[in-house]
C-alpha positions as a LaTeX table, in Angstrom:
\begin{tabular}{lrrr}
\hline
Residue & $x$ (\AA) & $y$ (\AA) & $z$ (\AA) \\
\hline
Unk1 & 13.44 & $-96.11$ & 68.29 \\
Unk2 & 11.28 & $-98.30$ & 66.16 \\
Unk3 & 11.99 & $-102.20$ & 66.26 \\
Unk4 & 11.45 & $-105.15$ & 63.63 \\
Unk5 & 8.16 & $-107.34$ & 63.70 \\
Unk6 & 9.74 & $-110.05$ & 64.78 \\
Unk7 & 10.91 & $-108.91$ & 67.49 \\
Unk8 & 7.67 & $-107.14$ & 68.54 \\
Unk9 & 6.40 & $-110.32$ & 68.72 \\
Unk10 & 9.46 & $-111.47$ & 70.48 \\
Unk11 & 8.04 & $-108.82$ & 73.26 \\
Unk12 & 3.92 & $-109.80$ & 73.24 \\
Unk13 & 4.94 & $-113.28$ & 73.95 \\
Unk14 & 7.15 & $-112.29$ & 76.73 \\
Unk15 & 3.84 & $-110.45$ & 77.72 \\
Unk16 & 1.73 & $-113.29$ & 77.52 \\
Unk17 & 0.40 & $-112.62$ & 74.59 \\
Unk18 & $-0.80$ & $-115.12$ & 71.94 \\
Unk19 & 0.99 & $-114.86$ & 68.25 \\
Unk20 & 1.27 & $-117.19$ & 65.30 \\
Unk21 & 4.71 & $-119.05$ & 65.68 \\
Unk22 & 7.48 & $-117.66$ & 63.63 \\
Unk23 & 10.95 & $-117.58$ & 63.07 \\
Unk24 & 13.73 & $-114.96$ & 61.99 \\
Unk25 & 15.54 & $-116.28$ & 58.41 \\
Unk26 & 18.45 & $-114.84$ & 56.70 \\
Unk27 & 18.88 & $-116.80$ & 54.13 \\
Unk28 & 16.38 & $-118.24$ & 51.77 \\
Unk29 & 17.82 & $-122.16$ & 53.00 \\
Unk30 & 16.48 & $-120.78$ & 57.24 \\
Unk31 & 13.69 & $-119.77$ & 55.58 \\
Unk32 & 12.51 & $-123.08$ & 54.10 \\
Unk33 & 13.86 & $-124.57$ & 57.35 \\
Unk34 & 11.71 & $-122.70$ & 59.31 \\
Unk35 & 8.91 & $-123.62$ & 57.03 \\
Unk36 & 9.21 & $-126.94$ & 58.07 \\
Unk37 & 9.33 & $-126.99$ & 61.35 \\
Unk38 & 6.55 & $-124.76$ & 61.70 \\
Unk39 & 4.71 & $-126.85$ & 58.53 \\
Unk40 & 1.55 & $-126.19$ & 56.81 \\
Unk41 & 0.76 & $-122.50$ & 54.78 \\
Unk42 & 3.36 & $-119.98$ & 56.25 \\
Unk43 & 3.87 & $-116.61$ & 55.33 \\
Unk44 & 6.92 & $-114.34$ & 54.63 \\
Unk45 & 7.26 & $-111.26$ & 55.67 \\
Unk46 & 9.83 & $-108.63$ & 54.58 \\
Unk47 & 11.24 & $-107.02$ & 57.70 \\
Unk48 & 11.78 & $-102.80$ & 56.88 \\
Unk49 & 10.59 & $-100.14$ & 59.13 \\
Unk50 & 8.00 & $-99.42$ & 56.97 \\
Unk51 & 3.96 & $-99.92$ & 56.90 \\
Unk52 & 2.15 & $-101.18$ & 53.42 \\
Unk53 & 4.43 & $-104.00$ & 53.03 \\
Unk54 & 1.45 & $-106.07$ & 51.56 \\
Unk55 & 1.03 & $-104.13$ & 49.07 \\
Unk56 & 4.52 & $-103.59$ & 47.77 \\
Unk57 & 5.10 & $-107.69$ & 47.73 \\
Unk58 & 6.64 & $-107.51$ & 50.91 \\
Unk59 & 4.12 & $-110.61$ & 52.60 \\
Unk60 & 3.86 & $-113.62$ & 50.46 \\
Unk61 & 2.05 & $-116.65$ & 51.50 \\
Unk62 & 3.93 & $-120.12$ & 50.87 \\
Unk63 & 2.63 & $-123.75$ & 51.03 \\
Unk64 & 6.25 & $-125.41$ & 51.33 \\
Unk65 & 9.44 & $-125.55$ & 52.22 \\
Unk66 & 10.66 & $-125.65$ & 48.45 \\
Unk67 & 8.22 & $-122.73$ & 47.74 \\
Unk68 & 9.64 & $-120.57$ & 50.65 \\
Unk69 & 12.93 & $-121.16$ & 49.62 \\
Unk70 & 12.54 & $-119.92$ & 46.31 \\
Unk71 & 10.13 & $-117.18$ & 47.28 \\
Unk72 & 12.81 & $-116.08$ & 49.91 \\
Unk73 & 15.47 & $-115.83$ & 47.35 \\
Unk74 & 13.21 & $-113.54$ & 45.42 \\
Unk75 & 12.55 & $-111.43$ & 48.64 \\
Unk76 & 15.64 & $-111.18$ & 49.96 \\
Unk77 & 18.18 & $-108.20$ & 48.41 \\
Unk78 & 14.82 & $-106.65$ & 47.21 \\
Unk79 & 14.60 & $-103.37$ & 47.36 \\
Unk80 & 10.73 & $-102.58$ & 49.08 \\
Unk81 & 9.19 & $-99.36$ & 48.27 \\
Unk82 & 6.13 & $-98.38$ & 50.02 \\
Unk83 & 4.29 & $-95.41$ & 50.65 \\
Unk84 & 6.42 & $-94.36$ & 54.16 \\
Unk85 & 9.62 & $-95.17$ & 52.33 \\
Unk86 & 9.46 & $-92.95$ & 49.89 \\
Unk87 & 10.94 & $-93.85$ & 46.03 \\
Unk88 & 14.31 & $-94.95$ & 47.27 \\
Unk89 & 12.63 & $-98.13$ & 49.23 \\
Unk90 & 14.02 & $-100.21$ & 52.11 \\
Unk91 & 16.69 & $-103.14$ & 50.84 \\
Unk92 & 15.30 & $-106.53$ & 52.54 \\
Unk93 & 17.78 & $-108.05$ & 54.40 \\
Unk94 & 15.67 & $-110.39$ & 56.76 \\
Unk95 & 12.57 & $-112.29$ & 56.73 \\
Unk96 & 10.10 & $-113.55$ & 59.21 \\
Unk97 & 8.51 & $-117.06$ & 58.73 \\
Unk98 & 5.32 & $-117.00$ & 60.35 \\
Unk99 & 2.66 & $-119.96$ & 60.49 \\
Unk100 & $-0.47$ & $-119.36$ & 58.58 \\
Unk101 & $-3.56$ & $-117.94$ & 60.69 \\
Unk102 & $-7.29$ & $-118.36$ & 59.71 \\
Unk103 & $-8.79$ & $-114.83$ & 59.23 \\
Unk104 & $-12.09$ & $-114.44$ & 60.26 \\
Unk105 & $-11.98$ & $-110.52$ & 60.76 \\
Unk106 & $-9.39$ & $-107.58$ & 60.88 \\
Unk107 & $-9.40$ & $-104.80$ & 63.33 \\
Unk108 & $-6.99$ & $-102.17$ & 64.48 \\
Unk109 & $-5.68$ & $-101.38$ & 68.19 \\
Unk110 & $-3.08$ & $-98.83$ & 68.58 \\
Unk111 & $-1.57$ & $-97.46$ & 72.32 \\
Unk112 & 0.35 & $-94.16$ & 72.30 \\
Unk113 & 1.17 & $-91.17$ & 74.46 \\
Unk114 & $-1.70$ & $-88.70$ & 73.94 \\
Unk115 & 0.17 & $-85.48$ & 74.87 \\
Unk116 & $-3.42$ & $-83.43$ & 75.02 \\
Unk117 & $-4.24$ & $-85.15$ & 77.58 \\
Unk118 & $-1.36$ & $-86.58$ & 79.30 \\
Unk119 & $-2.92$ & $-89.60$ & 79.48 \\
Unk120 & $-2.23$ & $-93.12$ & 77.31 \\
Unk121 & $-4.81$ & $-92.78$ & 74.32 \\
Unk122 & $-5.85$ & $-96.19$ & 73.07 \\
Unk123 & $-7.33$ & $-96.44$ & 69.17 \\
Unk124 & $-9.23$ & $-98.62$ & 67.66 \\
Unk125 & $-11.66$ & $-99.35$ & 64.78 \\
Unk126 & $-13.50$ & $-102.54$ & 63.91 \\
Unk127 & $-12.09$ & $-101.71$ & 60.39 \\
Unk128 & $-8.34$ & $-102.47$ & 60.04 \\
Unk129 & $-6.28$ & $-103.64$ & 57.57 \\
Unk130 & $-3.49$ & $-101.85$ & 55.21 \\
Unk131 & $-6.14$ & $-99.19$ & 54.92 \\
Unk132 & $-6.77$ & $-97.44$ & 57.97 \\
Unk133 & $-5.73$ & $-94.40$ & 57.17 \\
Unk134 & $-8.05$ & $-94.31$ & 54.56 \\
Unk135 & $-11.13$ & $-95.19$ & 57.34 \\
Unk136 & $-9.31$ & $-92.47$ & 60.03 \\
Unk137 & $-10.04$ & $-89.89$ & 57.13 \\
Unk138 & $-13.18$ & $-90.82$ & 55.54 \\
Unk139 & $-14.77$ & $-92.34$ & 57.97 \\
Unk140 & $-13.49$ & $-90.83$ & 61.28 \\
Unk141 & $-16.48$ & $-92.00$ & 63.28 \\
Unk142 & $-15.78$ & $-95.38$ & 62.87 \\
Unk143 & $-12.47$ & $-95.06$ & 65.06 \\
Unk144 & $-12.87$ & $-95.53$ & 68.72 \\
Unk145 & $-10.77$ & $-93.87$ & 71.65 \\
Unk146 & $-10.17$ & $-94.53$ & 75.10 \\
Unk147 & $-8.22$ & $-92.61$ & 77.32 \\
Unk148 & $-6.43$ & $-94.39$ & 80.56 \\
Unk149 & $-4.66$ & $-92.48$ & 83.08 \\
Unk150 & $-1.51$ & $-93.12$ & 84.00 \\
Unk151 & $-2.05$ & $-92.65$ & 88.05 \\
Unk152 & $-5.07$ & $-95.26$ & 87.83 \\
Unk153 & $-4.07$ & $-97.58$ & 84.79 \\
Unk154 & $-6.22$ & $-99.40$ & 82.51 \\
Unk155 & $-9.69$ & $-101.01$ & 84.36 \\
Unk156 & $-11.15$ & $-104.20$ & 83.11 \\
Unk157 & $-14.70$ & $-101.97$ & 82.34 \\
Unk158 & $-12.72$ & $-99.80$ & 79.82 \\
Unk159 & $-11.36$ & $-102.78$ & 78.17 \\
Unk160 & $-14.22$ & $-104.50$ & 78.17 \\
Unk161 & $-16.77$ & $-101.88$ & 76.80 \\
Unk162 & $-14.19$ & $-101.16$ & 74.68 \\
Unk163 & $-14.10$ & $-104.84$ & 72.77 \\
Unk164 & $-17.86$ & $-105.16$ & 73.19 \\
Unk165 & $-17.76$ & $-102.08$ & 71.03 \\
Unk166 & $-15.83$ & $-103.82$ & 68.26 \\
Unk167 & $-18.14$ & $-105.88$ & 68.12 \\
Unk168 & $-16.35$ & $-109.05$ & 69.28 \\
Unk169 & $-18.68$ & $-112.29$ & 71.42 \\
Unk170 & $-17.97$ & $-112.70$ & 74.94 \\
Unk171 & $-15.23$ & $-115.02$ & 74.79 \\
Unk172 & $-13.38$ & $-112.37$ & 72.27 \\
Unk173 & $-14.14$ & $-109.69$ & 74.46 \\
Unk174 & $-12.57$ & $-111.52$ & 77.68 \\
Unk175 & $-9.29$ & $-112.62$ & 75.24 \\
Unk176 & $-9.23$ & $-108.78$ & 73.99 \\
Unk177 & $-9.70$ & $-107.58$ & 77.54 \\
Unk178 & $-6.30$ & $-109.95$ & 78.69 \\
Unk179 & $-4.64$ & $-108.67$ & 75.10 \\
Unk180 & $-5.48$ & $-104.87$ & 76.03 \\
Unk181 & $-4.26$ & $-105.18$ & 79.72 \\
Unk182 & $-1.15$ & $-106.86$ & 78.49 \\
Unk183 & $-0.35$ & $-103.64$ & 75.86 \\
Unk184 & $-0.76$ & $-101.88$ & 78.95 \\
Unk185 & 2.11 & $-103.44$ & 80.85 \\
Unk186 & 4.35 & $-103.61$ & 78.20 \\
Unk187 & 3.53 & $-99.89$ & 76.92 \\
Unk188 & 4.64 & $-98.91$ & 80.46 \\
Unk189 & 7.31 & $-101.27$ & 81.32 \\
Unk190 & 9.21 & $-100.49$ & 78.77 \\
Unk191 & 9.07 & $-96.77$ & 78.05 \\
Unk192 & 7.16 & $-97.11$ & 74.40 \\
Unk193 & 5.94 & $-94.35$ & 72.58 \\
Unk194 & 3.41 & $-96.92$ & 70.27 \\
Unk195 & 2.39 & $-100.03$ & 70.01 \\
Unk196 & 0.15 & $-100.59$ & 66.85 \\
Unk197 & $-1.29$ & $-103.94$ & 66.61 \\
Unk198 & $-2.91$ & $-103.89$ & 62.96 \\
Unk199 & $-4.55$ & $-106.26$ & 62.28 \\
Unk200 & $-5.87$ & $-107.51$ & 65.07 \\
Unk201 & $-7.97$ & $-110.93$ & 63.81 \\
Unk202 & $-10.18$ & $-112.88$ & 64.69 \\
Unk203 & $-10.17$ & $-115.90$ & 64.42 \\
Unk204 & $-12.88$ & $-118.30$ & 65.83 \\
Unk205 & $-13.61$ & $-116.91$ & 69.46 \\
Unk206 & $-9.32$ & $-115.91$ & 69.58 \\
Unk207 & $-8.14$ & $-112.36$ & 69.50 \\
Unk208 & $-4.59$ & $-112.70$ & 67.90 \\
Unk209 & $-2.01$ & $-109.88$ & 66.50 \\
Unk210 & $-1.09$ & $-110.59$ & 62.92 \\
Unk211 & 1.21 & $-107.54$ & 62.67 \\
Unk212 & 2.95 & $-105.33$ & 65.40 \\
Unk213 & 4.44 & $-102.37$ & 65.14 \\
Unk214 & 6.26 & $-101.16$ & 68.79 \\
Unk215 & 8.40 & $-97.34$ & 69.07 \\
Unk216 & 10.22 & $-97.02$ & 71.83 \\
Unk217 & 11.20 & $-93.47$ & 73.74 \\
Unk218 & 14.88 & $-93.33$ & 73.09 \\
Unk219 & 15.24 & $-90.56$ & 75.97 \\
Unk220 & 14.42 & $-93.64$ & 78.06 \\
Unk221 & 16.47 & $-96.26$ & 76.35 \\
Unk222 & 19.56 & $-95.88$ & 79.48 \\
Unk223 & 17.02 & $-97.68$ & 81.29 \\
Unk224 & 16.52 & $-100.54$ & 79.30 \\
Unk225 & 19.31 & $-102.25$ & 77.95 \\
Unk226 & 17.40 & $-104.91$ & 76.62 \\
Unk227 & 15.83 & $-102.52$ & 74.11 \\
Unk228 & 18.58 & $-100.58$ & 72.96 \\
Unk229 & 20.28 & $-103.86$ & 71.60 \\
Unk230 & 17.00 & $-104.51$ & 69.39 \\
Unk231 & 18.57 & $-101.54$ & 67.39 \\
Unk232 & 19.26 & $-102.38$ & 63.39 \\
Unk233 & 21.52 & $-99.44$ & 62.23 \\
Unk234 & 20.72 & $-100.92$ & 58.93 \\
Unk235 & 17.67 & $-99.13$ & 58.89 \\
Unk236 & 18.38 & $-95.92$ & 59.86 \\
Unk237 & 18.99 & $-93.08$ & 57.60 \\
Unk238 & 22.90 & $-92.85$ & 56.52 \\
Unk239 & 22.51 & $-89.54$ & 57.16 \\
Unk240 & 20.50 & $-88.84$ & 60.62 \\
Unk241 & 23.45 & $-92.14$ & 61.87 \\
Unk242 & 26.28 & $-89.62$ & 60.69 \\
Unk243 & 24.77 & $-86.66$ & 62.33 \\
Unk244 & 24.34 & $-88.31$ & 65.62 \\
Unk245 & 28.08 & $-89.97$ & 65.44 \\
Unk246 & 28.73 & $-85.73$ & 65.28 \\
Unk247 & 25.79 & $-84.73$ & 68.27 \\
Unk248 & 23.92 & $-83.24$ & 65.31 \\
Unk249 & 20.44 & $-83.45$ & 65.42 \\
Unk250 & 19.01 & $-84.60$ & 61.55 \\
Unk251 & 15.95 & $-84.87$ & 59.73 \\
Unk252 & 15.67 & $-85.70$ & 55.84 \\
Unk253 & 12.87 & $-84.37$ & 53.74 \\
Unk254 & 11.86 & $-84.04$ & 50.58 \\
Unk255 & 12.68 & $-80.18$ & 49.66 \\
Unk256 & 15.52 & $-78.03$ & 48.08 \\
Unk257 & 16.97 & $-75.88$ & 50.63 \\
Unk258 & 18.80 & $-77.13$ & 52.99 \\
Unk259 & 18.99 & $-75.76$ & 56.71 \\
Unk260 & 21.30 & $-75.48$ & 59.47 \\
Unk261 & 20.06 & $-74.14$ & 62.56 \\
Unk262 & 20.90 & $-74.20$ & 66.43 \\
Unk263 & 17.62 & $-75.24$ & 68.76 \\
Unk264 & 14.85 & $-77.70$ & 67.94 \\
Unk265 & 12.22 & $-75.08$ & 68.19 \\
Unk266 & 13.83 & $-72.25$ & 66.02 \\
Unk267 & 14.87 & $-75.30$ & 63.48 \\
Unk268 & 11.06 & $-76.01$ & 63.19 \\
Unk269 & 10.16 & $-72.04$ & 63.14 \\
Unk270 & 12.88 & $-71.81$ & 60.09 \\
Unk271 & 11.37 & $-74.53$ & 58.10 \\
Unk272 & 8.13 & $-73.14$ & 58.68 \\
Unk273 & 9.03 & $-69.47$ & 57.17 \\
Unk274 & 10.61 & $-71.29$ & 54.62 \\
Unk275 & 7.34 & $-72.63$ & 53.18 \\
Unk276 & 5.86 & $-69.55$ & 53.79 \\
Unk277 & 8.26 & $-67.82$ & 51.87 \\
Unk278 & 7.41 & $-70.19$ & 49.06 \\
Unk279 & 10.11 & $-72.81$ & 49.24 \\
Unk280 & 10.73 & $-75.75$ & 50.92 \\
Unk281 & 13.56 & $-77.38$ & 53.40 \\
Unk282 & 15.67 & $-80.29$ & 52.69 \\
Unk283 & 16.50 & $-81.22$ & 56.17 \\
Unk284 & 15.84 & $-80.47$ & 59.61 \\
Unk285 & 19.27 & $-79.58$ & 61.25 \\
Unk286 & 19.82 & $-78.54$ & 64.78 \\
Unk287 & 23.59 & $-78.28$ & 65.65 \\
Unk288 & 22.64 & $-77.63$ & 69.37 \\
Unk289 & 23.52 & $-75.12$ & 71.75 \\
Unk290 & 27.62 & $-75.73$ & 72.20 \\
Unk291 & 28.58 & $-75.78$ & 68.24 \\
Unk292 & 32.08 & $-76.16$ & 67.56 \\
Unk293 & 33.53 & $-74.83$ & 64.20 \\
Unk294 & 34.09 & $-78.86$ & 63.48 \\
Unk295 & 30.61 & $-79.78$ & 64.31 \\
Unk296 & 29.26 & $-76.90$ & 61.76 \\
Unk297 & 31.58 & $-77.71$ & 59.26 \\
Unk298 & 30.54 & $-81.76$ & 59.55 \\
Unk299 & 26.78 & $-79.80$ & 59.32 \\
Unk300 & 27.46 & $-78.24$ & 55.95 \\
Unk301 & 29.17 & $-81.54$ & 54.60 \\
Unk302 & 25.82 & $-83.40$ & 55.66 \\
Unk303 & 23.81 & $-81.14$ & 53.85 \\
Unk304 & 26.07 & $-80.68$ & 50.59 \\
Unk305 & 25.64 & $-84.40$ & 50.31 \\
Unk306 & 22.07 & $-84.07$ & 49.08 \\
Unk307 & 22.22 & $-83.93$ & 45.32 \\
Unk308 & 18.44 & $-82.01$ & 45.85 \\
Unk309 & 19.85 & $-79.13$ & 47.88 \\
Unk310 & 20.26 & $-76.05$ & 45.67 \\
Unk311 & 20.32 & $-73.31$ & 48.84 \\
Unk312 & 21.56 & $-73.51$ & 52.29 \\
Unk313 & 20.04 & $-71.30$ & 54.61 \\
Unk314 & 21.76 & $-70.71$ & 58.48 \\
Unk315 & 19.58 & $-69.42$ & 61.25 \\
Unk316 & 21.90 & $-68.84$ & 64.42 \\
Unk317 & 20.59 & $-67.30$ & 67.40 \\
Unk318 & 23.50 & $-66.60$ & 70.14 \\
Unk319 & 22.32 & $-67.80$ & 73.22 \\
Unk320 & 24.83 & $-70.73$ & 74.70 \\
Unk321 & 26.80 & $-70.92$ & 71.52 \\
Unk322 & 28.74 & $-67.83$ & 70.24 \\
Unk323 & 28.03 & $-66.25$ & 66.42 \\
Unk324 & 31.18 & $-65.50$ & 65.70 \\
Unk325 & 32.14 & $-68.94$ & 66.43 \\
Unk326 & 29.66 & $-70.43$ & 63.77 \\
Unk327 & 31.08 & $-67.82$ & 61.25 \\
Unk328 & 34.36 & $-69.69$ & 61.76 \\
Unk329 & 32.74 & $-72.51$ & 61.19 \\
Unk330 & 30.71 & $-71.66$ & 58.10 \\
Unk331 & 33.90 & $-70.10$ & 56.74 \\
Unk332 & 36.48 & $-73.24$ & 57.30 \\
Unk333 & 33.00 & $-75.05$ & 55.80 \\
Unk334 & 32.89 & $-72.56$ & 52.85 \\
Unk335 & 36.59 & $-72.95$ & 52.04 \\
Unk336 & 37.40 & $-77.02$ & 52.77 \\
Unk337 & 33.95 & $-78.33$ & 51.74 \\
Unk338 & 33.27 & $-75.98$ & 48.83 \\
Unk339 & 29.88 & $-74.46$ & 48.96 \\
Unk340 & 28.96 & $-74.29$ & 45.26 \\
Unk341 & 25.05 & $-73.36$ & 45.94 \\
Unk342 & 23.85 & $-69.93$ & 47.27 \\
Unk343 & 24.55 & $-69.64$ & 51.01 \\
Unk344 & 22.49 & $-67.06$ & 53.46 \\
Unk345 & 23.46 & $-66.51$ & 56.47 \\
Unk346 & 21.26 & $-65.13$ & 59.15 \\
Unk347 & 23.24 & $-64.64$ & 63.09 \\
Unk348 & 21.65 & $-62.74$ & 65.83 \\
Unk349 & 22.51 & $-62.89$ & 69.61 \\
Unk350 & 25.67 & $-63.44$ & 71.12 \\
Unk351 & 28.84 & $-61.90$ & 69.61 \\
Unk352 & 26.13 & $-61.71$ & 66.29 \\
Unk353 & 28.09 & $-58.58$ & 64.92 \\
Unk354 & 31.59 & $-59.87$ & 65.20 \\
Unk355 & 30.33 & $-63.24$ & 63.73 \\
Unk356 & 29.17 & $-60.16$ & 60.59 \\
Unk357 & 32.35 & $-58.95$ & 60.37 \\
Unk358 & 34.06 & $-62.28$ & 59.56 \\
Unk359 & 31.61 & $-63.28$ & 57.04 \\
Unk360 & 31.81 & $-60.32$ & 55.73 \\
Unk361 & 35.48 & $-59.89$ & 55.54 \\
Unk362 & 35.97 & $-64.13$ & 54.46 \\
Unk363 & 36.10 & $-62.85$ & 51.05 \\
Unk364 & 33.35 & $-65.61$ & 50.18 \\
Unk365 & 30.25 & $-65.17$ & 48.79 \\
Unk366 & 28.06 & $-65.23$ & 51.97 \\
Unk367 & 24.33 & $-63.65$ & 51.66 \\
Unk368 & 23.83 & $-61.50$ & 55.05 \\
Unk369 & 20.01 & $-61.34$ & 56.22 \\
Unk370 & 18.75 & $-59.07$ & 58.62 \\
Unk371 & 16.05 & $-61.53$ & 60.29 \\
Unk372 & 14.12 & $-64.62$ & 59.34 \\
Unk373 & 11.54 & $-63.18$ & 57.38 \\
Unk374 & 14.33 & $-61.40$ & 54.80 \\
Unk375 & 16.61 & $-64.99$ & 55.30 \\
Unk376 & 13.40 & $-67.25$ & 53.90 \\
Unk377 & 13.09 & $-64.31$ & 51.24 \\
Unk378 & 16.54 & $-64.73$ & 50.32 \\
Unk379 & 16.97 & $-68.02$ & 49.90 \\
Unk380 & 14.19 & $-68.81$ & 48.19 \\
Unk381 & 14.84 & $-66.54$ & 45.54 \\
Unk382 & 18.30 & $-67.97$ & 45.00 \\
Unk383 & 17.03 & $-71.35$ & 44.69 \\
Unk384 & 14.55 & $-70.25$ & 42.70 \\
Unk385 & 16.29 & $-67.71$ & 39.95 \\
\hline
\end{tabular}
C-alpha cells in the first residue's frame, strides 16, 4: 500500500525527523492560506502516486499567497501524466504546501526488503534527483549499498561510513547518521516494504528529505490500524478496487489478451508463454483457489471492460477449485456477459474432463487447448488474424 507525500512526512516527523513545514490543501483558497502561515517562497506539490511529478508540472514554486491561489486553481482537477502513470495520468485532487528549502545538494536514500539476502538493503547515490534511474543504469557504480540485518539492526559505523561516503562534512554525516537510524525504526515499526527519500538535500551542514515516498506491506496492515486509514481509494485502479470487492486478484497492463487464471504463480507462468508465443497479456488475473461460477463470471466482466482486449485466454489447473465448476462459470460468463472476442480455454486437473464436456456441449464458441504451450499458440493467433 503506497501512501501520499504528505503524509510520509506526517510519519518522519513522528520519527523525529526534520522536514520543511507543510500543509495538506484542497482547495486553491487552503492553499493560499497555508501559504501564509507558513510565508515566504513555498512550493506546491501535486499529490498522485506517481514519481516525475516535476517534470509533468506537478511542483510549482510560489512567492505568495495570491500566486498560490491561482497556481492551485490551475493544479487542482489537472490531470498529471508522468512516466509511471502511463497516458491516462493521475487527476489531482490534493495539494501539499510546503515551505521553500535552500538546496545546496541532492542525493538519494532508499530502504527496502532485499529478498536475496533477507536482509534490509539500504541505497544510495550522491547523485539524486528526478533522474536516478538514469544514474542506476548508466552509471551503476555511482550507487552505494548497505546491507543491515534484521537480528542485529542498523550500527552507527554503517551509517556513518555510509554518509562519509556521500560525501557529506561531519556535522552532515552525524544528522544523516540520526536520519538513517530513524528510517530504520520506522521501516520496521511499521511493516514497510520502501521508504525512498529522493532527494535528500543538503542544505548548509542539515540533511533534510525534500520528497518521500513510503510502501507499506499490506499482508501486515491488520496490525496497524493507523496505516490502513492512510488509504486513498482514489488512487487505486477502478479495476484492481473491483476485483478485490470480488477476492479477485488484478493487475492492469498494457497488452491485448486478456487472462484469467487460478494461482499467482501459474498466472505469472501464463503471461510469460504468452509473450513467448508472440503476444502480450492485458491483465494479470488470479481468481484463487475456491472460484465460484459468480466470482469467474465477475472475472470475465473485468476483463471485457478493457476496450484493448481482443482475446481472452483461461488457464485452470484443478487443484482446490473444481474444472467443471469454472466451465459453469465461463459458460453463465459466455451467455450473460457476451464474449464477443475469441475465447480459449485451457482446464487440467480436477474434474478437467467433465469441465470439457460442458464447454464442449455449451453450444458456444469455446477454443479447447490441450496445454499451455498450444493455449498461448491459440490465442495469439486469434488476436492476431
Amino acid at each position: 500500500m503506497n501512501v501520499h507525500e504528505y503524509q510520509a512526512k506526517a510519519l518522519l516527523r513522528e520519527y523525529g525527523v526534520e522536514v520543511p513545514p507543510g500543509r495538506l490543501a484542497l482547495t486553491p483558497d487552503e492553499a493560499a492560506a497555508a501559504a501564509e502561515d507558513i510565508g515566504g517562497t513555498v512550493v506546491l506539490k501535486a499529490q498522485v502516486h506517481a514519481g516525475g511529478r516535476g517534470k509533468a508540472g506537478g511542483i510549482k514554486l510560489v512567492k505568495s499567497p495570491d500566486e498560490a491561489r491561482q497556481t492551485a486553481a490551475d493544479m487542482i482537477g489537472m490531470k498529471l501524466v508522468t512516466k509511471q502513470t502511463g497516458t491516462e495520468g493521475k487527476l489531482v485532487r490534493k495539494l501539499y504546501v510546503e515551505g521553500g528549502s535552500q538546496i545546496d545538494d541532492e542525493l538519494y536514500v532508499a530502504m527496502l526488503v532485499d529478498r536475496a539476502t533477507q536482509n534490509i538493503g539500504v541505497i544510495a547515490s550522491a547523485e539524486g534527483g528526478v533522474d536516478i534511474e538514469e544514474v542506476a543504469e548508466k552509471t551503476p557504480e555511482r550507487i552505494l549499498n548497505l546491507q543491515i540485518d534484521p537480528l542485529v539492526g542498523l550500527c552507527d559505523f554503517q551509517a556513518r561510513d555510509l554518509g562519509l561516503d556521500l560525501g557529506f562534512n561531519p556535522k552532515q554525516t552525524a544528522g544523516f547518521v540520526s536520519l538513517l537510524k530513524s528510517l530504520y525504526r520506522l521501516f520496521m515499526e511499521k511493516d514497510c516494504s520502501m521508504v525512498e527519500i529522493n532527494p535528500l538535500i543538503t542544505s548548509g551542514d542539515s540533511v533534510i528529505p525534500l520528497d518521500c515516498k513510503i510502501s507499506f506491506d499490506e499482508s501486515a496492515l491488520f496490525r496497524h490500524p493507523d496505516i490502513a486509514e492512510l488509504h486513498d481509494p482514489e488512487e487505486d485502479d477502478p479495476r484492481e478496487a473491483e476485483a478485490a470487492e470480488h477476492d479477485l486478484s488484478w493487475v492492469s497492463l498494457d497488452g491485448n489478451i486478456g487472462c484469467m487464471v487460478n494461482g499467482a504463480g501459474l498466472a505469472m507462468a501464463t503471461m510469460d508463454i504468452i509473450k513467448y508465443a508472440g503476444g502480450t497479456p492485458a491483465n494479470f488475473l488470479d481468481v484463487g483457489g475456491t472460484a465460484t461460477a459468480d466470482r469467474v463470471s465477475q472475472a470475465f466482466r473485468l476483463i471485457l471492460a478493457d476496450a484493448n482486449v481482443k482475446g481472452i485466454l483461461v488457464n485452470i489447473f484443478g487443484g482446490i477449485v473444481l474444472c467443471d465448476m469454472v466451465a459453469e462459470g465461463v459458460i453463465e460468463a459466455a451467455r450473460k456477459v457476451g464474449v464477443s472476442v475469441p475465447l480459449v480455454v485451457r482446464l487440467d486437473g480436477t474434474n478437467a474432463e467433465k469441465g470439457r464436456q460442458m464447454l464442449a456441449g455449451s453450444g458456444l464458441d469455446i477454443t479447447p487447448a490441450e496445454n499451455m504451450k498450444d493455449a498461448a499458440e491459440k490465442i495469439v493467433a486469434a488476436v492476431s488474424a
